[in-house]
N, C-alpha and C positions, 0 to 999 in steps of 0.2 A: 600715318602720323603716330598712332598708337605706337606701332612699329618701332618707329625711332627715338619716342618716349622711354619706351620698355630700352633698350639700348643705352639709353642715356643713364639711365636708373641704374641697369649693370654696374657700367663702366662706373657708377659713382660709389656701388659699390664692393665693386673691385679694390676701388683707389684707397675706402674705407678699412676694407680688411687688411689688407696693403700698409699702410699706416698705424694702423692698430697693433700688429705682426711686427713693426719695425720699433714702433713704443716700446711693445713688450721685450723684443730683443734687447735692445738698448736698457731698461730699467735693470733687465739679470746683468748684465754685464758689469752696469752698475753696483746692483746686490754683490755680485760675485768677489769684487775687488775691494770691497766694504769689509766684506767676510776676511779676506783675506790678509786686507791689513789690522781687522783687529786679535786672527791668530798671529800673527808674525808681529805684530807690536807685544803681545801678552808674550811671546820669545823672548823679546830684547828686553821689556818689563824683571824677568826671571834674571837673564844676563844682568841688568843694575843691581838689583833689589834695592833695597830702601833710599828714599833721594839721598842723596848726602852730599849734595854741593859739584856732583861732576855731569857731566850730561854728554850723551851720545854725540858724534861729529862723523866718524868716517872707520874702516878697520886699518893695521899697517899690513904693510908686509905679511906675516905671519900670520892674518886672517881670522886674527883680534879685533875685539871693539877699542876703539880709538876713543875715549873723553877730554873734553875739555872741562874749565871750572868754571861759574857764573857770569865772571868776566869775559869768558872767548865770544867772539860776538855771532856764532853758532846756536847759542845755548837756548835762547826761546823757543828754537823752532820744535824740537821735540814736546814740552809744553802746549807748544801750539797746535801739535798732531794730534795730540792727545785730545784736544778740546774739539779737534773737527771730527775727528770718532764718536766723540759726545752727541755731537751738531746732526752726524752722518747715521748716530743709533739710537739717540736719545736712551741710551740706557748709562744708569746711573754711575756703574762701577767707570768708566771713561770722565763722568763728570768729578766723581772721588780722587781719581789717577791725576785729573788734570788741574785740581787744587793743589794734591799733594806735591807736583814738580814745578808747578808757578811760583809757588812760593818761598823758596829758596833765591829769587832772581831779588827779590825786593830792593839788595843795597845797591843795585845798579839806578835806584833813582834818584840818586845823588851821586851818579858817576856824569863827572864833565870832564873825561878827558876821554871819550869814546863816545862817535857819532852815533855808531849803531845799536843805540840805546833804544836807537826804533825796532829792528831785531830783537832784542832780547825784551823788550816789555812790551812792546806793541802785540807781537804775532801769541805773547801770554798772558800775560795782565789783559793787554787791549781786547783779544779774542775770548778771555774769559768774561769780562765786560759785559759783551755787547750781547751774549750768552746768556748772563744771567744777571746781569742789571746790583752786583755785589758793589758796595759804595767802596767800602775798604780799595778795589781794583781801581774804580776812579779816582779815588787820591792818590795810589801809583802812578797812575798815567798822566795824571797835569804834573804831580812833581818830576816826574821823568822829564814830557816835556820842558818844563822852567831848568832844568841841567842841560838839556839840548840846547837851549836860546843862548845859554853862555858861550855855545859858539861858532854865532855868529857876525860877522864884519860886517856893519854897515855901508864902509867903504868899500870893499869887494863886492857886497850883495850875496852873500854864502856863506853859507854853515863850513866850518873846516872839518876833512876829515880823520887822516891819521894827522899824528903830532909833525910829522915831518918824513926823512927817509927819500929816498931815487928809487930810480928806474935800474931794474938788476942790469943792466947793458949800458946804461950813465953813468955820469959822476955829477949830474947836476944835484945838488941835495934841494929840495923843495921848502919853500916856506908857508905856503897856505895851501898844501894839495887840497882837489875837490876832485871825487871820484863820483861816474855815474851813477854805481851803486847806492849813493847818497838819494838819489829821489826816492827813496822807497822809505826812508827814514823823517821823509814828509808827513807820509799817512800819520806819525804820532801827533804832530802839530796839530794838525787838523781834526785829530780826533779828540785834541785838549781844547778848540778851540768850539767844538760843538757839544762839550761837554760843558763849559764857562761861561761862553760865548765872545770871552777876549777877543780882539780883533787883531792883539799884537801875533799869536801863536798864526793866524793867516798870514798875515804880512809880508814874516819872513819866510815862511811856504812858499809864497807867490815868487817873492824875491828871489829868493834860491832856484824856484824852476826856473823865471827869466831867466836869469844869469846863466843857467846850464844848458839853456836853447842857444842861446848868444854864442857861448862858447866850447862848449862841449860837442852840439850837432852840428855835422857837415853838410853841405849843401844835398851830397846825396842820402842825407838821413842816415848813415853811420855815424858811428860817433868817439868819440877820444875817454880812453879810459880815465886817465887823471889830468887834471888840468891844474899847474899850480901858477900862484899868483901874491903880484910884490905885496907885503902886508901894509908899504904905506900910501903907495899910489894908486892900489889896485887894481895895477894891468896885469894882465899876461904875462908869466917869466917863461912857462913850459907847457907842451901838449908832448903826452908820454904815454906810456904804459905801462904796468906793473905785473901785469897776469892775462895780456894779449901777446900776439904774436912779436908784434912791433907797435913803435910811434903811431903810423899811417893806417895799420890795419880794423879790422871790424871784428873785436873779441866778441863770442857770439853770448856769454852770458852778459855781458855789460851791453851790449843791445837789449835780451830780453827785461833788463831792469830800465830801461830806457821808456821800453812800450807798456810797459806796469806800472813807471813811475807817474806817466805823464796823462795815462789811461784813468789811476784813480786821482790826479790833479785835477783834471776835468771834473769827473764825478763829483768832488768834494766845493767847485767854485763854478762849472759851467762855463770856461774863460773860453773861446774856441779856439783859441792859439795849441791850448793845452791838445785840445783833441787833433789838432792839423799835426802837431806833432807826434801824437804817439803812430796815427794810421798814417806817414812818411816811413816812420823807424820800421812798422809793423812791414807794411811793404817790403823795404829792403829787406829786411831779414827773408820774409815770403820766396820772394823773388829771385833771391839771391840762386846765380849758378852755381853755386858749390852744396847748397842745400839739397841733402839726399833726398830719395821718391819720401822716405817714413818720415818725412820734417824730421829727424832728429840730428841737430846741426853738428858738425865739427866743431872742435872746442874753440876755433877762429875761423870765420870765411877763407881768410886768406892767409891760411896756414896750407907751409910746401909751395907759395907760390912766389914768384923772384920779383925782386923791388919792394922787398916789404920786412924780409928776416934781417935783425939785427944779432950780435952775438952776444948768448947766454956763457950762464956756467953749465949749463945742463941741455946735454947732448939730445934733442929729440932724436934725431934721425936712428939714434940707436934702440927705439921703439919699431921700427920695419914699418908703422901705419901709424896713420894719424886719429890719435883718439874725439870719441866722439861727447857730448857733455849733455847728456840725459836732465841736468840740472837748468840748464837751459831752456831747454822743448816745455821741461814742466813749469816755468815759469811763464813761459809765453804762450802756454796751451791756457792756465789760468787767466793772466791778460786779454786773451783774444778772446774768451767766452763774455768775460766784461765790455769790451772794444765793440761787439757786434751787437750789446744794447741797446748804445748809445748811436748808433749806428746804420743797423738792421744790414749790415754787409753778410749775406750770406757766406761768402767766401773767409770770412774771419770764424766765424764758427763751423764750417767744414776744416779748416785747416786745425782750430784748436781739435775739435774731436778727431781727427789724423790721429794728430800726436798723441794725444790721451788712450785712442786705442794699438798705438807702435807702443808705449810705455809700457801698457799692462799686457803687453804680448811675451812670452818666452823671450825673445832675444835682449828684452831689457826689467822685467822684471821678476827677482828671485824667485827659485823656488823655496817654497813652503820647508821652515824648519833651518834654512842657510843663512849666510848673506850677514851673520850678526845680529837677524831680525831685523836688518833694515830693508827696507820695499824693491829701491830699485839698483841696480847695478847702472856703469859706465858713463861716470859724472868726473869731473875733472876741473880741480881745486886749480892749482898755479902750476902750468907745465913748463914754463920759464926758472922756476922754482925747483924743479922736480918735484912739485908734491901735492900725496891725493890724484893721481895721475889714472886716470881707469879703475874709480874707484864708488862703491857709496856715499851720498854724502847727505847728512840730517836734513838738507834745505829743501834738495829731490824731490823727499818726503812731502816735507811742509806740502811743496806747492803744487805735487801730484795730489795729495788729499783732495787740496783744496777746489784747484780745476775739476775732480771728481763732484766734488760738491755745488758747483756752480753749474755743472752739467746737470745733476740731476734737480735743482731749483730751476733751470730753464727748459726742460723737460717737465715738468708738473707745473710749468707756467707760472711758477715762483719769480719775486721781484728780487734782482742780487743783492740789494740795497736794503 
């Protein structure tokens, strides 16, 4: 009896050292990539200098830093890098940096003619916020929101997102497009709406995910990149695409906004519809056979495969391979750290920690000193477009940080929330 006491005690701990050894590995890994992004952000820091109204996006060609100005709807997320360096070191000179480039974004609270006003004040006003509890940022953020609510259709049930414009393969011109991408431009409502406690800024939150469950997701939890709809009867005119492969296919970053959007819908209302939906989307993507061993998807599921390519102006095939979109993975590596919460799916947080560790691997994130200073390589803007095509991109960033950050909060047993 003793015997198999003493035995048992080993083995417990074995298991203990065992887990201790796997903590520890995991927390440098963490350190190490923390480290890492805040030398190679202090690079691209030197490449801007002083804010001046342009902000990081991606490089061209020529292996130049790419800016956009306040307006592009890029522009928060470097801001918002900036603040989870803060979040990730608590050292001041990050909290200083991430004042200094928030602040510039301010007149986009009184832009109502651009959705992703949740992008550009949310991920910097909003993350400076919740940070540091600055009043001045919450009257950004409810006014931001009240320029958001301008537009939305009661009769549609949805926020609009660009002003209008087709599908680069159509000639249907659009009148009330609503793109996936749009769920993630919820989180600001809801953040106006816990900051007031208005119940209107929920309402239309709620409304707009219905509507984009209705009509955006497909039975098999894929989902339609833009959906546009008649402005006076509020049906259905179009299901399209703009920046997937085709109409029919599963763009793999307008998925991972799908399982983020609907991931922190849940979060923010508890609806369960919300959460049935995001672990469907999450799934497919998982699941998905076109998904390489590293989770790091192709820029569409069903991209190169027949019954699905419509014709562009821009020739993929004359790429030899199908690029892969690292912007993606980091979106839905973040996502799926949230998603196994609420959850306890172990498989959603093995799969997000995959990707988080394929990301900061050599074959997708720069090395030290290159890259423009931005983090990762092999993220891919609009290939129907040609553009941005195997390239860096600001958002990468953002949501590599961030799944960084939400690793190391569920690793020291920290609540995301």
């Amino acid at each position: 009896m003793k015997k198999a006491i003493h035995l048992i005690y080993l083995a417990l701990y074995g298991f203990l050292l065992s887990s201790c050894a796997q903590s520890g590995s995991e927390q440098r890994f963490v350190n190490e990539n923390v480290e890492f992004a805040c030398r190679q952000t202090s690079c691209m820091l030197d490449l801007l200098g002083a804010p001046d109204g342009r902000y990081p996006r991606t490089v061209g060609d020529d292996g130049k830093l790419v800016t956009t100005d306040i307006y592009g709807w890029t522009s928060g997320f470097f801001p918002g890098s900036l603040w989870l360096l803060y979040e990730l070191t608590g050292d001041e000179k990050w909290r200083r940096e991430a004042d200094a480039w928030t602040a510039p974004l301010e007149p986009n609270k009184l832009n109502v003619n651009d959705h992703d006003v949740g992008f550009m004040v949310y991920s910097s006003f909003g993350r400076g916020y919740k940070l540091t509890k600055n009043e001045h940022y919450k009257e950004v953020v409810v006014q931001t929101a009240n320029s958001l609510m301008t537009r939305f259709s009661p009769v549609i049930g949805s926020l609009k997102s660009w002003q209008g414009g087709k599908a680069p393969h159509d000639s249907t011109v659009w009148q009330f497009p609503v793109i996936i991408d749009n769920m993630m431009n919820l989180e600001l409502l809801m953040g106006a709406f816990s900051i007031t406690g208005d119940s209107a800024y929920r309402k239309v939150a709620v409304a707009h995910a219905g509507t984009t469950i209705k009509n955006h997701v497909r039975e098999d939890y894929s989902c339609y990149h833009v959906v546009d709809y008649d402005t006076v009867s509020g049906k259905v005119r179009d299901r399209a695409t703009a920046q997937g492969y085709a109409d029919n296919s599963a763009w793999a970053r307008g998925q991972a906004w799908g399982v983020y959007g609907f991931t922190m819908m849940y979060r923010e209302t508890g609806m369960r519809k919300f959460l049935d939906v995001a672990e469907g989307m999450a799934g497919f993507f998982l699941n998905n056979p076109s998904l390489p061993d590293d989770g790091i998807p192709l820029w569409d599921f069903n991209a190169g495969q027949t019954g699905y390519h419509k014709d562009w102006k821009f020739d993929e095939t004359a790429l030899g391979y199908i690029p892969r979109d690292a912007s993606a993975a980091a979106i839905l590596s973040s996502a799926l750290f949230e998603l196994y919460t609420f959850t306890h799916n172990e498989a959603y947080f093995d799969s997000a920690r995959r990707m988080l560790y394929a990301l900061a691997s050599g074959s997708y994130r720069a090395e030290e000193g290159t890259n423009s200073g931005f983090l990762l390589k092999h993220s891919t803007g609009s290939l129907p477009h040609g553009k941005e095509i195997d390239v860096p991109l600001v958002y990468a960033d953002y949501y590599f940080l961030e799944a960084l950050c939400r690793y190391e909060r569920l690793l020291d047993g920290i609540s995301l929330q």
